[in-house]
C-alpha positions in Angstrom: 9.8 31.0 -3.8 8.9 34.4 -6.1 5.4 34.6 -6.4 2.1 33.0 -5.4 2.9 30.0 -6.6 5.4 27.2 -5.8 8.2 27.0 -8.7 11.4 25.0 -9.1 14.5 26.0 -7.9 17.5 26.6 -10.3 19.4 23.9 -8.9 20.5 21.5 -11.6 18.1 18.6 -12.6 19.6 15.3 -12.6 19.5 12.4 -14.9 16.4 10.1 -14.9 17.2 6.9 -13.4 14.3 5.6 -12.0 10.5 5.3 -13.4 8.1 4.6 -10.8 4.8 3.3 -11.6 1.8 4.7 -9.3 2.9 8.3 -8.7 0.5 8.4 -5.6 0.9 10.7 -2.3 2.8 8.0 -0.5 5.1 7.4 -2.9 6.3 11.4 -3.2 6.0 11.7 1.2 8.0 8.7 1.0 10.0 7.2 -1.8 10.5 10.5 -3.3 11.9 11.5 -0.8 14.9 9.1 -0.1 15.7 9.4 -3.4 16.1 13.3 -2.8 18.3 13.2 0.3 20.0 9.7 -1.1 21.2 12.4 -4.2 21.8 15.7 -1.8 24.5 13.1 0.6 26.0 11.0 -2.6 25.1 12.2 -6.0 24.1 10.2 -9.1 21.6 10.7 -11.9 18.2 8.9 -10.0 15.6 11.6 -11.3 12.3 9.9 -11.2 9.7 10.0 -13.5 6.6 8.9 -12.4 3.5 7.5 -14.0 -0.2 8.1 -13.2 -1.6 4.4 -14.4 -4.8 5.5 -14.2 -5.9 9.2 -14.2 -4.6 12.6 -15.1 -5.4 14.6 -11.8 -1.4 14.1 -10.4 0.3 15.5 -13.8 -2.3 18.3 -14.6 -1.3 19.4 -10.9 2.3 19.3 -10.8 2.8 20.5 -14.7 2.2 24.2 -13.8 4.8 23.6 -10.8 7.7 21.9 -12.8 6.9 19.0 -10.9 8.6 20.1 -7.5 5.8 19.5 -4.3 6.0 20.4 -1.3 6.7 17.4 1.8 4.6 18.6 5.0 5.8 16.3 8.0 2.5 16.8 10.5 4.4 16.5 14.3 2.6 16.6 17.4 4.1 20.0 18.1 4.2 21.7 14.5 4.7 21.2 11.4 7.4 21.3 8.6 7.7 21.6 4.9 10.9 20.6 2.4 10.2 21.1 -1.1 11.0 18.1 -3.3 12.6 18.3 -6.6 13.2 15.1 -7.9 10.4 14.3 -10.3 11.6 15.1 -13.9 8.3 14.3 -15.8 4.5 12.9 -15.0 3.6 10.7 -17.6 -0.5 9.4 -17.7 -0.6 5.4 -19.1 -3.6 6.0 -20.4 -3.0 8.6 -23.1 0.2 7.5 -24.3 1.4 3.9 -23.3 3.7 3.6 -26.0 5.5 6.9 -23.7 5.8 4.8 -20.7 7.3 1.8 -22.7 9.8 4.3 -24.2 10.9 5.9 -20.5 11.2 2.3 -18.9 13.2 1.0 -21.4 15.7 3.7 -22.0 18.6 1.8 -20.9 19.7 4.9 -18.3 16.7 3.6 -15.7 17.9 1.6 -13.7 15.2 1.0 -11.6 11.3 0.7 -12.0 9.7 1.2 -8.8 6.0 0.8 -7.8 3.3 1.6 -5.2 -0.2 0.7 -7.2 -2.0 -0.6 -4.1 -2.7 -4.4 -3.9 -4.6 -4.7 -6.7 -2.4 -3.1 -8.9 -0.6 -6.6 -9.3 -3.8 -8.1 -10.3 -3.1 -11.6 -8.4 -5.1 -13.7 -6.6 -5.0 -12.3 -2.8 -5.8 -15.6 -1.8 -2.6 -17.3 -3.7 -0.2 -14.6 -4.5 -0.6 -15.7 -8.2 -1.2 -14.1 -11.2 -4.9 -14.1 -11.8 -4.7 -14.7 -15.4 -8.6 -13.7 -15.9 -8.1 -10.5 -14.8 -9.6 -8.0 -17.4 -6.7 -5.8 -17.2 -4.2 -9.6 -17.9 -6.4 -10.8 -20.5 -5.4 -7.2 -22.6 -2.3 -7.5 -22.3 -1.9 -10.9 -23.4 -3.2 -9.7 -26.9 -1.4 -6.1 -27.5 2.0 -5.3 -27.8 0.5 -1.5 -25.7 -0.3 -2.7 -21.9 -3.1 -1.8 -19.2 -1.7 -3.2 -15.8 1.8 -2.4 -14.1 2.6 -6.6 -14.8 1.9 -5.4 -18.1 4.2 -2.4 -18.2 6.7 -4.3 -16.5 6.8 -7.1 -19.1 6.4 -5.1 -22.2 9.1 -2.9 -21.2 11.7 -5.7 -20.0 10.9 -7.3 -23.9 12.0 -3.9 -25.7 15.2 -4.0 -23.5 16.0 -7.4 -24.4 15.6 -7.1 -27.3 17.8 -3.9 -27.9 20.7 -5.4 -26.2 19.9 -3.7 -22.9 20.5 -5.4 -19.7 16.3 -5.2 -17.5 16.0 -2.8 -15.1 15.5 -3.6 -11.0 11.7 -4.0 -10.4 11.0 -3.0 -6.9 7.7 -3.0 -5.5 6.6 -0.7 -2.1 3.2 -1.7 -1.5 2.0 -3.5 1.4 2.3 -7.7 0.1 3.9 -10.3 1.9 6.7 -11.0 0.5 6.5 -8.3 -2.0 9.4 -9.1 -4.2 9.2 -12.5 -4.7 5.3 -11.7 -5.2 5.7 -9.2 -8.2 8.8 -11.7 -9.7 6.2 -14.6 -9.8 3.6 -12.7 -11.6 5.7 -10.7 -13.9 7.6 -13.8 -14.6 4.2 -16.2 -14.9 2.7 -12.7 -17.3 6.0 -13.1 -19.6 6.3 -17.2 -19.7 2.2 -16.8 -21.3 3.7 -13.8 -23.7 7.4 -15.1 -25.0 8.6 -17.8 -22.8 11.8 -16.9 -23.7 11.8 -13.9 -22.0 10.7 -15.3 -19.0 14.0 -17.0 -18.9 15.7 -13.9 -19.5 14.0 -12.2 -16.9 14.4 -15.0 -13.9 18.3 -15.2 -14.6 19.0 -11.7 -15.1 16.3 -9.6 -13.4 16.3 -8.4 -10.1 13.0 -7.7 -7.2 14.4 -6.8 -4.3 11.6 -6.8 -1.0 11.1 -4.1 0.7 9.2 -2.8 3.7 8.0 0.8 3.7 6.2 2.7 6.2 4.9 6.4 6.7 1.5 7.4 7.3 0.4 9.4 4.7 -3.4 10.8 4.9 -4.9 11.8 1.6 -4.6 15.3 0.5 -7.4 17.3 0.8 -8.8 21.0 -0.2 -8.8 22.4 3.5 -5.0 20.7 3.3 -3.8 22.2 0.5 -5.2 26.0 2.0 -3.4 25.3 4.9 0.0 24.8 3.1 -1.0 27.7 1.3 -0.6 29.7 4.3 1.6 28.6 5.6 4.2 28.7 3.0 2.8 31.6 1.1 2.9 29.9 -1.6 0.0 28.0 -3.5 1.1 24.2 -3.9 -1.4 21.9 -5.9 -0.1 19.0 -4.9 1.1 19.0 -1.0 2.2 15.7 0.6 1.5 15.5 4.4 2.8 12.9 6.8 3.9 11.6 10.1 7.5 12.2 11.2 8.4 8.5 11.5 9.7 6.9 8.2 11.6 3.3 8.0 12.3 1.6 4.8 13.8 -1.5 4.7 15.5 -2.9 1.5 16.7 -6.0 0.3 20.3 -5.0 -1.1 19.7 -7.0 -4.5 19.9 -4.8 -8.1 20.9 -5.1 -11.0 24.4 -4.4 -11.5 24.3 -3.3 -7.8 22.8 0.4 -9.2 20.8 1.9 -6.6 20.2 5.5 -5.5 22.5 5.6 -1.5 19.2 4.8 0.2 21.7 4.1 3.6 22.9 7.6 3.3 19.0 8.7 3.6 18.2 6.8 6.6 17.1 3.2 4.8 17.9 -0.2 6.0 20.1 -2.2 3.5 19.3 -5.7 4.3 20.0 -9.3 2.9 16.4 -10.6 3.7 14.1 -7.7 4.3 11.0 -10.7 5.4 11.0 -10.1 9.1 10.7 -6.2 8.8 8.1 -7.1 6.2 5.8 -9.5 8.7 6.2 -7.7 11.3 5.3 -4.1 10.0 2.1 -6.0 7.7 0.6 -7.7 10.9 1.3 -5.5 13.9 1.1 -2.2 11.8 -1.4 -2.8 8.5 -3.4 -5.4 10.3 -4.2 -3.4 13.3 -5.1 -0.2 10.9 -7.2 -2.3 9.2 -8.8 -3.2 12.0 -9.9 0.1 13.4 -10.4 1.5 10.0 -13.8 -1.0 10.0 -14.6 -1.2 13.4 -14.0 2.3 13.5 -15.8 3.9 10.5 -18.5 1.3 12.3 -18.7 3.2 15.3 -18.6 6.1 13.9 -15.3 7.8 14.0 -13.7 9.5 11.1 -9.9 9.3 11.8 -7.8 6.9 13.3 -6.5 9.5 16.1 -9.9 9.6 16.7 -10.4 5.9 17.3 -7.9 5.1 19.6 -8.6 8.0 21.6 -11.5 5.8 22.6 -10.3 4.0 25.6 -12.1 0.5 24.6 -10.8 0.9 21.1 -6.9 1.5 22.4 -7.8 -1.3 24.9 -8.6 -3.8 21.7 -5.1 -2.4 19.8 -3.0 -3.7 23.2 -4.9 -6.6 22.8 -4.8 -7.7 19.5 -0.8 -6.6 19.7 -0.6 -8.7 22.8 -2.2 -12.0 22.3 -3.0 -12.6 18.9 -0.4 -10.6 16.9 3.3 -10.4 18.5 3.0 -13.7 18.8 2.8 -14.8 15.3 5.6 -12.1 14.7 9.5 -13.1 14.7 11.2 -9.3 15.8 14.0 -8.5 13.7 17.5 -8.2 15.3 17.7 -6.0 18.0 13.9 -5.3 17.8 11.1 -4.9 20.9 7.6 -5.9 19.9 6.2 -4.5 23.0 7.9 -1.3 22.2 7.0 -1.2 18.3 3.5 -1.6 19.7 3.8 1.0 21.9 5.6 3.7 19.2 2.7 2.3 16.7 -0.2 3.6 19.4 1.7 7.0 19.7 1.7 7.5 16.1 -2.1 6.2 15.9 -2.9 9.0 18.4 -1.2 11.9 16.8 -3.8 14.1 16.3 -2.1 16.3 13.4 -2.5 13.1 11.3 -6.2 13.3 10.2 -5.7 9.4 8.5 -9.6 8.4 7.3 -11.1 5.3 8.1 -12.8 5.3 5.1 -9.2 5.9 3.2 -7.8 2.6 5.1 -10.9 0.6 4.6 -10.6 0.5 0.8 -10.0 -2.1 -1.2 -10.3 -4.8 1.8 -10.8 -7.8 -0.4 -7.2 -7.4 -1.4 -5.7 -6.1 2.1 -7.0 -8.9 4.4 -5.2 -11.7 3.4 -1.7 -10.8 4.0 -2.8 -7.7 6.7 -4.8 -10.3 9.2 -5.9 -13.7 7.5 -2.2 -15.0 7.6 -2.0 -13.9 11.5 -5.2 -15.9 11.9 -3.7 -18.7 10.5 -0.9 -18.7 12.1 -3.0 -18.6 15.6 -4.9 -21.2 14.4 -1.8 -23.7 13.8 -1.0 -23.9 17.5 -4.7 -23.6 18.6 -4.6 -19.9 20.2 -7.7 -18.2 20.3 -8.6 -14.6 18.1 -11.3 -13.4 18.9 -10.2 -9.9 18.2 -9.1 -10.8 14.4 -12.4 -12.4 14.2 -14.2 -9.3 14.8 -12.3 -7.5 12.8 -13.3 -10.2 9.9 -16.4 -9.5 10.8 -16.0 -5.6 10.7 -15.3 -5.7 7.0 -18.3 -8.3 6.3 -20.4 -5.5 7.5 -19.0 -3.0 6.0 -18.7 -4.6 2.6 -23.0 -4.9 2.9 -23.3 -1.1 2.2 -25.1 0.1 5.3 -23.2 1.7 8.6 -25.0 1.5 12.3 -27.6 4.1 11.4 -28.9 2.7 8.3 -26.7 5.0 6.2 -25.3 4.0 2.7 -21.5 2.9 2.9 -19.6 3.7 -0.6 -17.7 0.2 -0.9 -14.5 0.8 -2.8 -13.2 -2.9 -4.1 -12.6 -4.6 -6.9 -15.2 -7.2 -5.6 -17.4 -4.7 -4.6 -20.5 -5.6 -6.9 -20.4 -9.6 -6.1 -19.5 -8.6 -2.5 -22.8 -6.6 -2.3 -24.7 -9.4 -4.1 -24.1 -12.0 -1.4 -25.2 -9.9 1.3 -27.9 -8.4 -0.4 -28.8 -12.0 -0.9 -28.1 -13.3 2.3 -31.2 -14.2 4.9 -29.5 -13.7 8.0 -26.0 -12.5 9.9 -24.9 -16.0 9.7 -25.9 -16.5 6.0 -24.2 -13.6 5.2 -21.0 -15.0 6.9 -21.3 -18.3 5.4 -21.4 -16.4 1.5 -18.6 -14.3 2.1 -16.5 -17.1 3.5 -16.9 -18.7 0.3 -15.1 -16.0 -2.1 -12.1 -17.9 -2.8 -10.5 -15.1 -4.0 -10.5 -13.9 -0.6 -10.6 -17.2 2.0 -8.6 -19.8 1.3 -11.6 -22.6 2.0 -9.3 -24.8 4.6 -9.3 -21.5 7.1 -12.6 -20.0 6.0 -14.4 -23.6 7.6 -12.0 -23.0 10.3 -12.8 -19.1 11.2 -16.6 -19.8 10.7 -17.8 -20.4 14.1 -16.2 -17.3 15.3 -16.6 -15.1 12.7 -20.5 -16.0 13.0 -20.4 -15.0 16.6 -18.4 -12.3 16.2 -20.9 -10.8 13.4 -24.1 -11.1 15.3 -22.3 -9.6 18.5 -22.1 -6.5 16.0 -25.6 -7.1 14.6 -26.7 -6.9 17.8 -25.0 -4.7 19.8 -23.0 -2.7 17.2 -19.5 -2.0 17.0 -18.4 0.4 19.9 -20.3 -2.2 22.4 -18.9 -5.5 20.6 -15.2 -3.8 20.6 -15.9 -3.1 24.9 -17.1 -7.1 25.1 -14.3 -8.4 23.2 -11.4 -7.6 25.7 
C-alpha cells in the first residue's frame, strides 16, 4: 500500500448486490469476508453496501480509505492480515433514510443482510414477536421514512412491489433462535399492520433463509488499531480482529436461488440450518454469557482470562456436560464433547482479548434464546441446573449497577432503567429475584415460578460469598 495510509487497490469494483444493514465489526471479520473469497473463487456482482443504523463513527472511518479494511485473524502463534475490498459505500440511516430505501430497493440487490444485535428486531425476547409498542415500531407505522431494520425491511420490500420488482432475500446473522423464521414473522406481522397486502406479497414471494454464524470478534480498540499500524505500516481506521475459526451455516433458500458461492468460501449450504443453530446458541453463546457475568463478577476482564481460572474452566465442562449437550441434538457427523472441547481452546486463546463487559450487554435480549430455553428444556425431563441458575443469577446482579467491590457497573440494555428500578427497589437478594422474575419481557411466567427457588439460592450464594467462591461451590 503507497503511503501511510491504507488505500484501495485498483482491482475492479464489482456490482452492488447485497445491502447489509448493521455494518458492525463482526459483520466485516465475518460476512464480509465470505462474500470476498465467494467473488475471488466464482465471480458475480455481490458488492456490499453497508448501513450504519445508528451512528456515523463506521463511514467517517472508512470514507478516507475507499472503504477497504484491513481483516487481522489473532492465532495463538501470530497473527495475519487480508485487506478486504468488498464494501462499495457506507450509508448512515439517520441522515438520509430515504438513501437506504433507494439502495435496498434497486432491483440489482439481491440480498439484504443483517447483524443489528438482538434488539435490532425490536421483538419480544420472551415470544419472538413483534413488540408492536416498541418506540422505534410505533414510528414506523406512521412514516413512509423508517427507524428500525423491520422498518427498512418493509418499506423497502413496498417500493419494490410496487415498481414491478421481484423482494430481495432478507437474511439475518445475529444470534436468535431460529433466526429466519424470527425476522419473517416480524417483518411480515410489521407489513400486515402497514398494507396487508404486502404482507401477502411478501409471505408467497420473499425469502429468510436461517443461518448460524460464528467468529469471535473483540471490539476494536485504540491500542488495536496502533498495533495494525505497525504492523502493516500502514494506518488503518477501521481494523477487524478475530479468531481463526469461522463456520457459517446457511439455509440454501433465496430468491431466485441468487446468492454470492458461500460453499466456494468455506460455508455450509444446508436445507434446515436449526441444529447448527441450537447447538452453536446454547453450548457456544450461552456458555459466553455465562462467564461474561460471572466473570466481569469476579473480576476478570477477558474471557481468556476467565477460563484460565481453573474453577471457572471447571464450571464451562460442567455446564457443557450436564446441563447443556444434553438439551443439544449434534448435527450429522458432529461431537459435542469435541465442540466443547474446540470451544474451551478458542476461549483460552490469549491473542483474543474478548471483554466481559462487551459480552455482557444487552442481556435482557440475549438470555432467552442463549440459556433460558436450555433451562427449559432441563426442566421438562426434571434434570437439575444449578449452573444456568447461577448464571441467571450472575446477570441479576449485574443488572443492579454495583460489582463485588461496591463499584458502579455501566448496564448497557434496553431495559436498563426499569431493570435498575426493581433492584434499587428491592429489600433483599430474594426480593430482588422475585422483581426481576417478573419482567415478562424477559421470563416467560410458567418458567420464572419454576427457576425461582434456585435462582434465589443461587443469588444469595453470590451475595454472600461472591462470584469466584459461588462458581468453586457450584461444581
Amino acid at each position: 500500500m503507497p503511503g501511510n495510509r491504507l488505500t484501495r487497490s485498483n482491482a475492479p469494483r464489482p456490482g452492488v448486490g447485497i445491502v447489509h444493514l448493521g455494518l458492525g465489526a463482526f459483520y466485516r471479520a465475518f460476512g464480509a469476508v465470505y462474500v470476498a473469497e465467494a467473488m475471488q473463487a466464482s465471480g458475480g456482482d455481490w458488492g456490499v453496501v453497508g448501513v450504519s443504523l445508528q451512528s456515523a463513527t463506521t463511514r467517517d472511518a472508512l470514507a478516507p480509505q475507499d472503504w477497504a479494511y484491513t481483516s487481522v485473524t489473532l492465532g495463538p502463534d501470530g497473527e495475519q492480515t487480508q485487506v478486504i475490498e468488498v464494501l462499495n459505500n457506507v450509508l448512515v440511516a439517520p441522515e438520509d433514510p430515504a438513501a437506504v430505501l433507494r439502495a435496498m430497493a434497486d432491483p440489482a440487490v439481491k440480498i439484504v443482510s443483517l447483524t443489528v444485535t438482538e434488539k435490532g428486531y425490536c421483538h419480544a425476547p420472551a415470544t419472538g414477536a413483534l413488540n408492536p409498542d416498541h418506540p422505534d415500531i410505533q414510528h414506523d407505522l406512521t412514516h413512509d421514512l423508517p427507524r428500525s431494520a423491520p422498518g427498512y425491511i418493509v418499506r423497502a420490500l413496498q417500493m419494490r412491489q410496487a415498481a414491478g420488482h421481484p423482494p430481495f432475500t432478507v437474511m439475518t446473522c445475529d444470534n436468535l433462535p431460529e433466526n429466519g423464521k424470527l425476522v419473517r414473522g416480524v417483518v411480515l406481522d410489521l407489513a400486515r399492520r402497514i398494507e396487508p397486502a404486502l404482507a401477502d406479497w411478501i409471505a408467497e414471494n420473499g425469502r429468510f433463509p436461517a443461518t448460524m454464524v460464528d467468529r469471535i470478534t473483540p471490539a476494536t480498540t485504540a491500542d488495536d488499531i496502533a498495533r495494525v499500524t505497525a504492523m502493516t505500516g500502514y494506518h488503518d481506521a477501521a481494523p477487524v480482529l478475530h479468531e481463526p475459526f469461522r463456520q457459517w451455516a446457511i439455509e440454501d433458500d433465496f430468491v431466485g436461488g441468487a446468492r454470492p458461492d458461500f460453499g466456494a468460501a468455506g460455508a455450509e449450504l444446508v436445507a434446515d440450518v436449526t441444529a447448527h443453530e441450537h447447538m452453536k446458541l446454547r453450548m457456544l453463546n450461552g456458555t459466553h454469557s455465562a462467564l461474561a457475568y460471572l466473570g466481569y463478577l469476579a473480576g476478570y476482564e477477558t474471557i481468556a482470562e476467565t477460563v484460565a481460572d481453573r474453577d471457572f474452566a471447571d464450571f464451562v465442562r460442567a455446564l457443557w456436560r450436564d446441563e447443556i449437550a444434553p438439551t443439544v441434538a449434534a448435527p450429522p457427523g458432529v461431537s459435542l464433547s469435541d465442540y466443547a472441547d474446540a470451544l474451551l481452546d478458542r476461549y483460552a486463546n490469549p491473542a483474543i482479548r474478548h471483554r466481559t463487559w462487551q459480552i455482557a450487554m444487552d442481556g435482557s435480549q440475549k438470555l432467552p434464546q442463549r440459556i433460558l430455553g436450555t433451562l427449559a428444556g432441563n426442566l421438562e425431563v426434571g434434570r437439575a441446573a444449578p449452573g444456568l441458575c447461577l448464571a441467571v443469577a450472575g446477570w441479576m446482579q449485574y443488572v443492579a449497577g454495583t460489582d463485588e467491590k461496591g463499584a458502579k457497573i455501566e448496564v448497557k440494555d434496553p431495559l436498563a432503567a426499569q431493570l435498575r428500578a426493581i433492584c434499587d427497589n428491592a429489600q433483599s437478594v430474594a426480593d430482588r429475584v422475585r422483581g426481576l422474575l417478573a419482567v415478562k419481557a424477559v421470563f416467560p411466567p410458567a418458567l420464572a415460578a419454576q427457576i425461582a427457588a434456585s435462582v434465589t439460592a443461587a443469588a444469595e450464594q453470590l451475595a454472600g460469598h461472591g462470584a469466584k467462591q459461588a462458581v468453586a461451590r457450584s461444581k
